[in-house]
N, C-alpha and C positions, 0 to 999 in steps of 0.2 A: 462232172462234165456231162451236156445232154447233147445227142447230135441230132440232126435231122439232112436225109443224104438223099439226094435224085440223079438221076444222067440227064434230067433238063436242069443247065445251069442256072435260063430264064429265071426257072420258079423260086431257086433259093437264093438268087437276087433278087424279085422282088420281096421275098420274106424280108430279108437282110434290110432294104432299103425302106418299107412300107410297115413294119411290122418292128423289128430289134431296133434299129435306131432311133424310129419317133418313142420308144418306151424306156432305154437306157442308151446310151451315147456308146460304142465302143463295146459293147459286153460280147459282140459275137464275133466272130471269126469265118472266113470261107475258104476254103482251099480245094482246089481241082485236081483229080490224079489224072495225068496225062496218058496212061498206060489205059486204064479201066476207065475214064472219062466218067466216073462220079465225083459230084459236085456237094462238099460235106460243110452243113455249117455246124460249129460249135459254140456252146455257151455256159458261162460256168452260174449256176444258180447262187455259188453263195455270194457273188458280186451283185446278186440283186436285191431289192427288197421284197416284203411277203405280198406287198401292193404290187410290188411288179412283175414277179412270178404268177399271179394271178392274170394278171392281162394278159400276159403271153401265152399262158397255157388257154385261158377263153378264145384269145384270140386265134390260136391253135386250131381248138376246136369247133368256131366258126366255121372255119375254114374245111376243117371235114367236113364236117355235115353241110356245109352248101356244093360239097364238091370240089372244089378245088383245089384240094391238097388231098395222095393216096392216103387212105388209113393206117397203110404200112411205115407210111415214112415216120411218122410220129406215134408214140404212146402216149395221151393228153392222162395224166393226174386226176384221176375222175374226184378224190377230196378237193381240188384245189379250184372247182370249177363247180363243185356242188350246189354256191349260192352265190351263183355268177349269173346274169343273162344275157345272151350278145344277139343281137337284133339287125340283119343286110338290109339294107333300105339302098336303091335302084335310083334314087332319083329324088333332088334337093326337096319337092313335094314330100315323098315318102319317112324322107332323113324328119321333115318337120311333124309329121306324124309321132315317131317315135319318139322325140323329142320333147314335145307338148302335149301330148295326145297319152298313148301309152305309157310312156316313164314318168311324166309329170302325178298323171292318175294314180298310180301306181306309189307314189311318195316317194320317188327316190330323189335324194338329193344331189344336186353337180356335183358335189365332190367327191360321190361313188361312180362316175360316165366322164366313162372315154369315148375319143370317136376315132377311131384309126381309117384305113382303107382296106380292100381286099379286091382279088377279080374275080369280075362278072361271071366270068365260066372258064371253065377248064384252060389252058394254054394262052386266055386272051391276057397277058400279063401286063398290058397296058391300059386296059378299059376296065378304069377301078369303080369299085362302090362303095358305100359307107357300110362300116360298119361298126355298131353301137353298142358299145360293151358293159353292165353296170354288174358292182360289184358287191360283195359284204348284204347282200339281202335278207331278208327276213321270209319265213315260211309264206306269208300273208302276201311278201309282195313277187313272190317268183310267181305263184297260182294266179295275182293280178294282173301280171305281164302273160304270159300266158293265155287266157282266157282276153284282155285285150286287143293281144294280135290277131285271136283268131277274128273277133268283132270287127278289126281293119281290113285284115283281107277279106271280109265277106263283104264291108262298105266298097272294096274296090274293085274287087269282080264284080256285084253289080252295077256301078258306076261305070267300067267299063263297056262291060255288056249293053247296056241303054247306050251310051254311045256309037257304038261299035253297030249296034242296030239303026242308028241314025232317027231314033223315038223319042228322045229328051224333053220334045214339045207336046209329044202325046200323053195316052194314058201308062206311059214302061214309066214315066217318072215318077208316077206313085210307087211304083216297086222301088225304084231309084234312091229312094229317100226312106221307106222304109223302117230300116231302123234308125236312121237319124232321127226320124219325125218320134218312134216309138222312146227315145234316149231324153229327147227334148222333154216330152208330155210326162215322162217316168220323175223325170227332176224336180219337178213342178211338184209334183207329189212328196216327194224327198224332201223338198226341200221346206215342209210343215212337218217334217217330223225332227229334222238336225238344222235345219235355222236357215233362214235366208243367207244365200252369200257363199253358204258349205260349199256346194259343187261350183266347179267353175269350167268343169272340162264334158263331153259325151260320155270319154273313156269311166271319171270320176263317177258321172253316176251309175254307167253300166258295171263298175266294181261296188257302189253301194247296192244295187240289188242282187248282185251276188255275195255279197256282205263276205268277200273275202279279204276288204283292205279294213274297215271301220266295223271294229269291233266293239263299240261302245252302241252301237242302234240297237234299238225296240226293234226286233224282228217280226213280231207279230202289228206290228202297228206300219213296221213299212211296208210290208207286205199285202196290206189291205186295199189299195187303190186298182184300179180297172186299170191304167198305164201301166205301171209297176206286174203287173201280174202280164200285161200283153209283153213286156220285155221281158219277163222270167222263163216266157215260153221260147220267145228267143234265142235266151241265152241257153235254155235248155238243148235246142236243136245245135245249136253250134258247140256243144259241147261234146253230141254222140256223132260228129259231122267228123268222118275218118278221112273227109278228099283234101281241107286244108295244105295248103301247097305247105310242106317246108318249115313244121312246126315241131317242137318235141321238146323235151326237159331241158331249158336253160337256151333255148335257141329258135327263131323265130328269124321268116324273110317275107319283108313287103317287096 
């Protein structure tokens, strides 16, 4: 039996309600001491599956690591999450990001992604977000998600940013676009050396020049193109780029 206990009731209602129930029906339990006013939920793991132990413990650890939930109140199973990635995406934009963009690239199949909910911040326990859970991965595609999101969130702080500057029409929309336009022209290239048709996504080709999904390329032959080497420089810098909001082993927030 594993508990997880707070004195905000809030919180481990919304666990109970947002989290244990949409994954198993019935598995958890809540009860409130009236004297000490902690609010303890309980769950017994062998009523679940090893699929479903996995969600809840990712979905656990989403939850730390964006904050939401203290690191004391739970101990997440660092095995059981090892080759999990779970992905907060803000907004039905972002959710499709993840979705097509990132996990699609990435080759992960639906029937490893879940999409539960979580909150926004700290105590806001009604103002949920997505959050994108995949499971049972391979070395090649945690390092693709990964590397990925950072590629996202660097499209969307600039996109932002030109907005935000109110320059969309100017010259900030070359920067704007950047590396979209770098992704496009890289594919182009890509796509004489694994066939027309291969890429179908940005994120797809920015993993084949990082040749961490498709392991069957002539490295030295994709390598070659003026595109392909102006996006490697890219991906280089966003690799040694420590400001990434909210990124790290198995977890990632748009």
């Amino acid at each position: 039996m594993k508990v997880i206990q707070s004195t905000e009731k809030a919180l481990i209602d919304e666990l109970l309600a947002n989290l244990f129930e949409m994954v198993a029906v019935g598995v958890a339990e809540v009860m409130t001491d009236e004297e000490t006013k902690i609010t303890t939920l309980k769950f017994d793991e062998e009523a679940l599956t090893d699929s479903q132990i996995m969600i809840i413990e990712s979905a656990i650890s989403a939850r730390i690591q964006g904050g939401v939930l203290p690191a004391e109140a739970y101990e997440v199973n660092e095995n059981l999450v090892a080759n999990s990635f779970s992905l907060t995406a803000t907004s039905p934009e972002k959710y499709e990001i993840v979705r097509n963009d990132i996990l699609r690239g990435a080759k992960v199949n639906d029937l490893q992604i879940v999409t539960l909910q979580q909150p926004f911040a700290p105590k806001m326990y009604n103002s949920l977000i997505y959050v994108v859970i995949a499971v049972n991965l391979s070395e090649d595609q945690m390092s693709a998600i990964e590397l990925s999101t950072k590629v996202a969130q660097q499209g969307i702080k600039v996109t932002n940013w030109a907005k935000r500057a109110g320059m969309i029409g100017g010259s900030t929309a070359q920067v704007a676009n950047r590396v979209g336009r770098e992704v496009t022209l890289a594919a182009v290239e890509i796509g004489a050396v694994v066939g027309v048709g291969t890429v179908k996504t940005a994120v797809e080709a920015t993993a084949c020049v990082a040749n961490t999904v498709i392991r069957d390329l002539n490295h030295k032959e994709l390598l070659k193109g003026d595109n392909v080497q102006s996006l490697l420089g890219t991906i280089k810098s966003l690799k040694a780029n420590k400001n990434n909001k909210q990124i790290s082993r198995g977890f990632g927030a748009l």
